[in-house]
SEROKE-290394 format. One record per residue (C-alpha): x, y, z; residue in one letter. Coordinates in steps of 0.02 Angstrom, whole numbers, plus 50000, padded with zeros to 5 digits. Example, Ala and Ser with C-alpha at 12.3 -4.5 7.8 and 13.67 -1.06 7.14 Angstrom:
REM residues 2
506154977550390A 506844994750357S 
REM end
This chain:
REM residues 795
500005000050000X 500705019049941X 501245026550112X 500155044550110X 500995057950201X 499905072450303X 498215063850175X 496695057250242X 495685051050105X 494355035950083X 493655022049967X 492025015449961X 491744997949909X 490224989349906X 489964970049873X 488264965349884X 487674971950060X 489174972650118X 489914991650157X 491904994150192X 492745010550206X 494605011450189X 495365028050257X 497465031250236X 498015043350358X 499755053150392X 501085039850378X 500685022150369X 498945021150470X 497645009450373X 495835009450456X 494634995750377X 492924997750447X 491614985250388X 490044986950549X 488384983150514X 488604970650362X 487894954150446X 489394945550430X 489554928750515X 491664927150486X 493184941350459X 493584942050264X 494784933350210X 495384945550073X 495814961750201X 497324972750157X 498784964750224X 499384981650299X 497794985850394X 498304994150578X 496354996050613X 494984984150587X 493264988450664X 492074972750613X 490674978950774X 488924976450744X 488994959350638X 488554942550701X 490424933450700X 490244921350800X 491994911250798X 493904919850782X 495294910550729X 496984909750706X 496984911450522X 495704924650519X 496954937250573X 498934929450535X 499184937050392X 498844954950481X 500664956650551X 500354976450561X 498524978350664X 498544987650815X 496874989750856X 495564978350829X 493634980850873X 492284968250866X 490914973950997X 489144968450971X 489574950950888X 489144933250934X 490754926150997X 490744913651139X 492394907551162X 493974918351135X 495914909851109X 496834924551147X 498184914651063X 497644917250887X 498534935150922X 500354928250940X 500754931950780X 499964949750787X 501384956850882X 500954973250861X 499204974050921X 498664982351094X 496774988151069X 495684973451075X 493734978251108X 492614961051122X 491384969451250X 489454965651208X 489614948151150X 489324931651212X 490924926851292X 490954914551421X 492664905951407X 494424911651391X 496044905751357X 497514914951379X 499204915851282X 500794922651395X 501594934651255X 500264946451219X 500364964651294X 498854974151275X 498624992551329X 496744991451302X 495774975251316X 493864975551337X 492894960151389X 491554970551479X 489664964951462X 489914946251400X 489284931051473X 490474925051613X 490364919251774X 491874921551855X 492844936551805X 493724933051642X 495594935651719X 496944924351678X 498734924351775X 499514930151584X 498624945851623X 499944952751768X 501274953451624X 500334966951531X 501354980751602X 500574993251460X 498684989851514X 497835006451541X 496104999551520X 495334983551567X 493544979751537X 492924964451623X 491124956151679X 490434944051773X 489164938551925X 490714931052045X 491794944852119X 493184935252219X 494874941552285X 495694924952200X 494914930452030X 495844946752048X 497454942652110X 498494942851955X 498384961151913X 498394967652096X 500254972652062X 499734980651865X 499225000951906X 497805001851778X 497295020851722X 495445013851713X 494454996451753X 492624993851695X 491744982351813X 490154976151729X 489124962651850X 488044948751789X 486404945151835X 486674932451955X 487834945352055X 487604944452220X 487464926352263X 489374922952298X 490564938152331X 492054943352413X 491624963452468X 493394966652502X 493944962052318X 494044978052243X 495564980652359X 496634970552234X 496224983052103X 497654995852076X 496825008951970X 496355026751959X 494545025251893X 493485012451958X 491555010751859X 490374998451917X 488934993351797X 487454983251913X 486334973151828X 484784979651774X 483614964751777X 483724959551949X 483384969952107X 484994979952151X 486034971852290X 487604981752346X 488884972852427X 490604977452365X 491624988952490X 492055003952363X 492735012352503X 494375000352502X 494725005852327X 496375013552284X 495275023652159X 495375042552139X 493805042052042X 492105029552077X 490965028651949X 489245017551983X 487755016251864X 486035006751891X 485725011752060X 483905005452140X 483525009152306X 482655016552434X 483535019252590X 482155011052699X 482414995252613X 483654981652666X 484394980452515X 485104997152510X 485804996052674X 487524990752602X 487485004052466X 487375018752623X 488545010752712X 489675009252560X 489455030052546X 489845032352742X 491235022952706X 491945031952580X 492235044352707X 493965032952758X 494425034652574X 495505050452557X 496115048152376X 494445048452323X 494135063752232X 492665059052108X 491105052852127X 489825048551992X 488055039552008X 487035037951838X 485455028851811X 484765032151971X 483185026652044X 482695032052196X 481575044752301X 481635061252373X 482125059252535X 483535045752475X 484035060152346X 484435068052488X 485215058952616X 486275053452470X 487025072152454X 487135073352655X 488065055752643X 489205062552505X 489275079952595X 490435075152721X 491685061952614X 493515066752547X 492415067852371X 492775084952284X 491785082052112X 490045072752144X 488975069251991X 487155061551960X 486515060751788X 484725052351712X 483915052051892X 482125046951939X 481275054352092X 479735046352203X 478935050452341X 478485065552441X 479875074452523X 480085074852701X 480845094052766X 482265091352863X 483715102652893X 485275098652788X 487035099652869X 488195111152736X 489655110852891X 491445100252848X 491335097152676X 492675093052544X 491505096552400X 491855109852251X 490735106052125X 489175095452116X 488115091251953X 486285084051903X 485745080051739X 484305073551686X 482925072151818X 481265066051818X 479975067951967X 478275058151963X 477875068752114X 476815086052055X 476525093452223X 478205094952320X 478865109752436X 480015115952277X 480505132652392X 481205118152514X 482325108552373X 482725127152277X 483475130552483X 484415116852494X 485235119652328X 485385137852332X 486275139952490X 487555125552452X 489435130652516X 490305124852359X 491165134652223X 490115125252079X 488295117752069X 487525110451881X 485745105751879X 485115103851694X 483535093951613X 482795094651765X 481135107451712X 481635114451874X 480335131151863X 481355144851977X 482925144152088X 483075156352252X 484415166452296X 485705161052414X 485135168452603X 486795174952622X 488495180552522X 488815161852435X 490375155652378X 489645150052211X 490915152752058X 490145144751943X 488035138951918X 487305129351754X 485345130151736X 485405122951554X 483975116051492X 482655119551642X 480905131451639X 481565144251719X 481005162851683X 481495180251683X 480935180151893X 482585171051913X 483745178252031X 482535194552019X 483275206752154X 484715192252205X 486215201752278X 487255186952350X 487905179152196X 489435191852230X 490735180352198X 489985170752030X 490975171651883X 490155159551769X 488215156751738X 487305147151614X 485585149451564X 485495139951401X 483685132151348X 482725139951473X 480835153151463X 481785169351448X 480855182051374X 481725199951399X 483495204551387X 483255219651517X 482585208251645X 484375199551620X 485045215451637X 484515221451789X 484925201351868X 486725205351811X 486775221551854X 486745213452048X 488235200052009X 489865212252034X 491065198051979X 489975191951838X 491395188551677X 490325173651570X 488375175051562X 487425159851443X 485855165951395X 485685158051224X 484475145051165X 483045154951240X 481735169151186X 482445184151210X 481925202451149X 482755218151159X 481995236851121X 482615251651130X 481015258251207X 481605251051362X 482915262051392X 483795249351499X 485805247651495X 486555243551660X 487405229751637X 488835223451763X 490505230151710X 491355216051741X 490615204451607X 491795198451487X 490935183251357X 489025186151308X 488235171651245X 486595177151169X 486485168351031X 484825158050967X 483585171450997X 482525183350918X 483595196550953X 483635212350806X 485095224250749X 484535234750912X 485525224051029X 487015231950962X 486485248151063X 486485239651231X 488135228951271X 489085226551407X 490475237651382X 491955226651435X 491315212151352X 492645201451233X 491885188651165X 490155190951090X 488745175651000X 487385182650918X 487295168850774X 485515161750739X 484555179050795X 483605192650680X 484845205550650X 484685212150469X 485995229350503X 487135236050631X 486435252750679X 487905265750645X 487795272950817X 488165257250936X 488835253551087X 490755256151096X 491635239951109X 493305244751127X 493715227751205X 492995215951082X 493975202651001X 492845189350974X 491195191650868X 490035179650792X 488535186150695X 488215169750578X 486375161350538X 485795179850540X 485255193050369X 486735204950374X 486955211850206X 488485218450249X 490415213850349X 490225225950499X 491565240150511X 492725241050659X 492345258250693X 491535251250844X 492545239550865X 494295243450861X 495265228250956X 493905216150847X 495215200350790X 494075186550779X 492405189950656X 490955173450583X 489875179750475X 489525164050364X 487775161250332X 487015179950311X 486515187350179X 488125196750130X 488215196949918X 489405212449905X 490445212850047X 491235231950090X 493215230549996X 493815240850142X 493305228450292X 495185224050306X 495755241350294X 494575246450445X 494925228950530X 496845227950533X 496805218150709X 495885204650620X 496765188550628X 495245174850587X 493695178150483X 492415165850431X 491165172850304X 490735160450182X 489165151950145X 488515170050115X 487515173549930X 489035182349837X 488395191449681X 490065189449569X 490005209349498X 491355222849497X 490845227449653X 491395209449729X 493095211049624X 494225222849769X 493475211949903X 494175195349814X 495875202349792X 495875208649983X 495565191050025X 496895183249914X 498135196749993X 497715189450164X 498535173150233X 497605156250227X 497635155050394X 496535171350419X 495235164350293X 494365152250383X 493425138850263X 494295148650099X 494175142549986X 492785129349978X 491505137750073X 491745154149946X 490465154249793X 489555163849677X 487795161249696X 487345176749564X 487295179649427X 486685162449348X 488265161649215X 489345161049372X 488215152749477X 489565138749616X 491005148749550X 492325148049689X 492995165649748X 494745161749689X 494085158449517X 493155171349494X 493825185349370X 493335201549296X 494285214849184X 494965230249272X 494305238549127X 492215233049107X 492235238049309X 493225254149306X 492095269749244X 493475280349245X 494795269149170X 493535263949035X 493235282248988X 495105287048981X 495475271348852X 494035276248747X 494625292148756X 496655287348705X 495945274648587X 494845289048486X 496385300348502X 497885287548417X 496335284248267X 496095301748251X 498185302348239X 497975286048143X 496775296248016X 497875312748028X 499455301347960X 498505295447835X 497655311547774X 499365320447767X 500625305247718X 499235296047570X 497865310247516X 496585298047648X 495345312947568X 495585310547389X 495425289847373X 494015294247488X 493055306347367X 493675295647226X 492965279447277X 491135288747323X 491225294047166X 491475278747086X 490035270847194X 488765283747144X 489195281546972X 488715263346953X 487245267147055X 486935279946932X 487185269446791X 485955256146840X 484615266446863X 484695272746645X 483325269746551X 483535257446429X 482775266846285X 484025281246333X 485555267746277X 484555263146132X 484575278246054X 485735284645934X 487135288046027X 489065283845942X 490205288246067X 490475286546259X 491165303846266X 491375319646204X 493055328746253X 493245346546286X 494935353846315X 496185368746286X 497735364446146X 498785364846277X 498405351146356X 498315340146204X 499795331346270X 498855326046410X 497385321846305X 498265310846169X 499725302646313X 498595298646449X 496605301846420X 496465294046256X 497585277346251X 496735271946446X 494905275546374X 495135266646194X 495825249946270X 494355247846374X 493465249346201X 492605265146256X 492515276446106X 493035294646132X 492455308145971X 494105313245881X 493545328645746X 495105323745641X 493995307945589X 492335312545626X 491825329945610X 490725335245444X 491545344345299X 490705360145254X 489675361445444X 490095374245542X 491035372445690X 489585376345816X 488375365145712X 489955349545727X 489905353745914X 488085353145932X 487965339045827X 489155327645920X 488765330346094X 486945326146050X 487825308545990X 488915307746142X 488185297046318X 489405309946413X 490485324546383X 492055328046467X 492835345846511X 494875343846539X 494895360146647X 496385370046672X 497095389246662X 497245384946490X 495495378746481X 494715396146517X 495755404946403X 495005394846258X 493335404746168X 492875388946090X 492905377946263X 491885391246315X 490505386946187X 490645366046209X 490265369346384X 488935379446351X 488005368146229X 488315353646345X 487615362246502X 486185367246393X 486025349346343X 486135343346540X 484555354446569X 483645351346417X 483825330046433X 483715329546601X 485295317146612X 486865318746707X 488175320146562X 489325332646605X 491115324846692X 492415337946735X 494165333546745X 495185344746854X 496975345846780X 497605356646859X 496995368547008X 496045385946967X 495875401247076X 493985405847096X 494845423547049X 495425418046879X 493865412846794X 493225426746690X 491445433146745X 490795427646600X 491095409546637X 489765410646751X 489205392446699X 490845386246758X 490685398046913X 489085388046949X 489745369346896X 491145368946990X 490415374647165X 488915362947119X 489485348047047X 490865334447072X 492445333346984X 493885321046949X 495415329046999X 497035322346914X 498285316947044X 500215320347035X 500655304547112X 500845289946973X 500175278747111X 498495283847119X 498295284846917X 497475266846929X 496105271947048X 495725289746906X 495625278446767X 494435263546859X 493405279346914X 493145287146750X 493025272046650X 491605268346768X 490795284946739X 490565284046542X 490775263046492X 489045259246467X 488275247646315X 488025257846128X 487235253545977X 487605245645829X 488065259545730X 490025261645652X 491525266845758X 491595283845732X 492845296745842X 492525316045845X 493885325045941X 493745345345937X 495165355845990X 494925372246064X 
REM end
């Protein structure tokens, strides 16, 4: 098996009904637990380096040697509740390392014993023997700390082989047929320090062991049935007035008592005046009226005496009689709990109680009402009791001047700040008020000293802002309640330990730590995080703290909002700096619109960004233009594509660039040299030829309005724009003209060039591709039939 370091991890297997955990722990610890699986033998097929089996609660009935050989590392073995009979302790001598062996509740009634076995803890208690199950092998286990034995004959002889072992603890359980043959000075051979005694339950209880020759420090008996009157309790009060002879005995407990009033309390008289410091009586049940007698509090020993658990079948009692004797006890600590004990008095004089436990009783806010000799008390529990208001409490403590830890919790407690009560005693140090119905206005009346504080499972939805001052707090625990919020430290300022799990806390405050810089543990999960920016400073304060701080991080740490996120741990949990900073957010839009607007300002000054701009609208409007033509406008008979109107000084330009990029597209372009009539006149040609043309084109240029006859073209094709309705006019910018150069007469061009758009030639050779695409676009569209013919006319 892998040796796991520091690990503790487990398998479930199950084979048919049959359930078996297997848990590694630090180092080489194997712990095979199989209970409850009705089996009748140990498997066969266990892990060879199993150091714990626990096979209780089957029905085994036989162990053998082979059953356990091959386990050469098992320490502790457990088979309680089984069906053995006999036991060979000898099928251990090959287990040399085991020394817990628990075979109590089974059916043993025979032993054998091997000589090399050395248990610390063997437990034959509540089997089925008669004599007490010691062998002589068992005075050379010089380890045991725990024996468990039973059986009906207690005899000296029986006992004899351990009477030189000192045993930390011996369980004594007696058969049902105790009583019939014993030895009462036996338990003298015992050398231990606690000594319990289980009596049978299903016989009338006989008492005749002398406890009082024990060596024990503490005496523990259960099942005791008696009334003093009869005879068979005789022995069991003169075993108590013995015990007074017994001055190592310091603890003395009774449970699963039966018994009446009056033997209730002739028992604590009896015990009142033994060496016993620490007297105990739990699951007791009362009968009979009480007799009033006086009770003796002179020459005790005692310091603290507790009852649990009572039950009284007697309704009508003198309780102010029983609440006496209690109350006025001379001892530093007194429990009574379960009892439905309805009211307690106060002490008649100054009493030396420390320390008093009403848990789990009926009493009421009358306790202790007006009760000004609990002067000494330092510790009082009222846990599970009728409490009803917390100024009634107040004004109790205000009376107890050495008050430090009040228990109030488990009960129904209001506060209101109508009440206008606040007096509690200074010298209160832990609160406990926790399980009540107790609201955020608590926090206005608190002892002032106090350092340790419960309020988990109450009503408190805020902490008002003005609250008592707890300078002196360290410890506060507000879980199972509806804060929406982790409390500030204003009020708090020595605050080091803070729960909080369980509220209702979705965006805790990102300065908590900042205010809370004493804190050293905090425990706030389980709370319904909503995973926004506003959680996002909160989570990184947390990762900045140490582990140890964090208590339950980070398991017990989720996002329960939004949905997406929904069982997201904490730690996982992520969100941009920039989608939850406002101002961040506006200062990158704001960089990112200024390096584009740089971006564009390179462009526009480095590449003309303007020009291929305007250039490629125009192209786009153009083909939008030229989809939306009538058809019977192309069918008409037009011969050319275009027209061209330009000075004679830019002919160059004309014949080198405008002419051989037009004609290899097959657009045809009028030339007069081929195409104008003999004997026309020149206007008549011009007129003539535009008509035939789908557009004309103006090559404009200082030349350009210089030229009389350019002048004319353009006014015969503007005429022609207006008088057709069509958009045929495409001006060609050659180079730039001042608005103050054109003659006023050229009014048309005045008006043409602020109105419409024009192609301006660009100087750069690298944009030439993008002019010629454009134009080509503007005039290529589908002709007739008719023959090639070319008009050019040259101003």
């Amino acid at each position: 098996m892998t040796k796991i370091n520091s690990i503790s991890f487990y398998f479930i297997i199950v084979l048919g009904l049959i359930s078996i955990k297997i848990q590694l722990s630090g180092g080489s610890e194997l712990t095979v637990k199989i209970p409850r699986a009705n089996l009748t033998h140990v498997p066969k097929d266990l892990p060879l380096t199993t150091t714990t089996l626990d096979l209780s609660q089957n029905n085994i009935s036989e162990l053998q040697t082979s059953d356990v050989l091959l386990l050469s590392k098992l320490r502790v073995l457990m088979m309680s509740y089984n069906r053995l009979q006999y036991l060979d302790i000898g099928v251990f001598k090959f287990n040399m390392e085991l020394e817990y062996l628990d075979l109590s509740h089974n059916e043993l009634r025979v032993i054998s014993c091997y000589p090399t076995v050395n248990f610390k803890h063997l437990d034959l208690s509540f089997n089925a023997f008669d004599a007490l199950p010691i062998c002589k092998e068992f005075g050379n286990m010089s380890q045991l700390k725990f024996l468990g034995l039973s059986g009906s004959k207690v005899q000296s002889s029986s006992v004899q082989p351990i009477a030189h072992l000192n045993i930390s603890k011996v369980l004594l359980v007696l058969g049902d047929t105790y009583g019939e043959v014993e030895d009462p000075e036996s338990l003298q051979h015992i050398s231990t320090g606690s000594l319990h005694i289980v009596f049978p339950e299903k016989r009338e209880f006989r008492f005749i062991l002398d406890v009082s020759v024990t060596m024990a420090i503490s005496l523990e008996l259960s099942n005791i049935k008696c009334g003093f009157e009869d005879k068979e309790c005789s022995y069991f009060s003169s075993a108590l007035f013995k015990l007074r002879k017994n001055l190592r005995l310091s603890n003395l407990t009774l449970n699963n008592v039966e018994t009446t009033w009056n033997s209730f309390i002739k028992v604590l008289q009896l015990v009142w005046h033994t060496p016993v410091k620490y007297f105990s009586i739990s699951n007791m049940k009362l009968q009979d009226q009480v007799d009033q007698r006086s009770f003796n509090y002179s020459g005790t020993s005692l310091k603290a005496l507790s009852i649990y658990q009572v039950v009284s079948n007697v309704f009508n009692f003198p309780q102010h009689y029983i609440y006496g004797i209690f109350s006025n006890m001379n001892i530093q600590s007194f429990t009574l709990s379960g009892t439905h004990m309805l009211h307690m008095t106060c002490p008649s004089q100054a009493s030396p109680f420390l320390y008093l436990d009403f848990t789990d009783n009926l009493l009421t806010d009358m306790v202790f009402e007006d009760c000004r000799n609990l002067i000494n008390l330092k510790t009082l529990s009222l846990q599970k009791n009728q409490l009803k208001k917390l100024e009634n409490i107040i004004f109790m403590s205000a009376e107890m001047t050495s008050l430090q830890k009040l228990d109030i919790s488990q009960n129904s407690i209001r506060y209101s700040d109508e009440e206008n009560v606040c007096s509690w005693t200074e010298s209160l140090l832990v609160l406990n008020l926790s399980s009540n119905m107790l609201t955020g206005s608590v926090f206005r009346c608190l002892p002032p000293k106090v350092k340790v504080l419960d309020l988990h499972n109450n009503r408190i939805k805020s902490i008002p802002q003005k609250v008592t001052k707890l300078e002196a707090l360290q410890e506060l625990n507000v879980a199972s309640n509806s804060l929406m919020d982790l409390p500030g430290c204003g009020a708090f300022s020595s605050l080091s330990v803070l729960v909080i799990e369980h509220n209702s806390v979705s965006h805790p405050s990102a300065g908590f730590f900042q205010s809370c810089q004493k804190i050293r543990s905090i425990t706030a999960g389980n709370n319904p995080f909503q995973c926004t920016c506003e959680l996002r400073e909160f989570v990184k304060n947390l990762g900045q703290v140490s582990g140890e701080v964090v208590e339950g991080w980070p398991d017990s740490y989720t996002c329960d909002s939004p949905e997406s996120v929904k069982g997201t741990p904490l730690q996982d949990f992520h969100m941009s700096p920039l989608s939850c900073d406002t101002v961040l957010l506006i200062v990158t839009i704001g960089v990112t619109l200024l390096v584009l607007a740089a971006i564009v300002a390179f462009l526009y000054y480095c590449f003309d960004l303007p020009w291929y701009l305007r250039m490629m609208c125009q192209w786009t409007q153009t083909r939008h233009r030229a989809r939306k033509i009538p058809i019977e406008e192309l069918q008409r008979n037009l011969q050319f594509h275009a027209f061209v109107s330009y000075s004679g000084h830019d002919s160059s330009w004309v014949k080198n660039e405008l002419l051989p990029n037009l004609e290899k597209d097959d657009i045809r372009v009028c030339l007069h040299e081929r195409h104008f009539i003999p004997g026309k006149s020149i206007v008549e040609n011009i007129i003539h030829f535009i008509e035939k043309s789908y557009k004309s084109i103006f090559v404009l240029s200082p030349h350009f309005i210089q030229s009389e006859w350019c002048h004319y073209e353009l006014y015969f094709a503007h005429h022609n724009l207006f008088h057709k309705g069509s958009d045929n006019l495409i001006l060609i910018l050659l180079e730039p003209i001042p608005q103050y150069s054109i003659p006023s007469n050229y009014h048309k061009l005045k008006t043409l060039m602020a109105r419409r758009t024009y192609l301006e030639w660009p100087v750069e050779k690298s944009k030439h591709g993008l002019f010629w695409a454009n134009l080509r676009a503007t005039i290529k569209v589908k002709l007739g039939n008719q023959a090639e013919t070319t008009c050019h006319l040259q101003g």
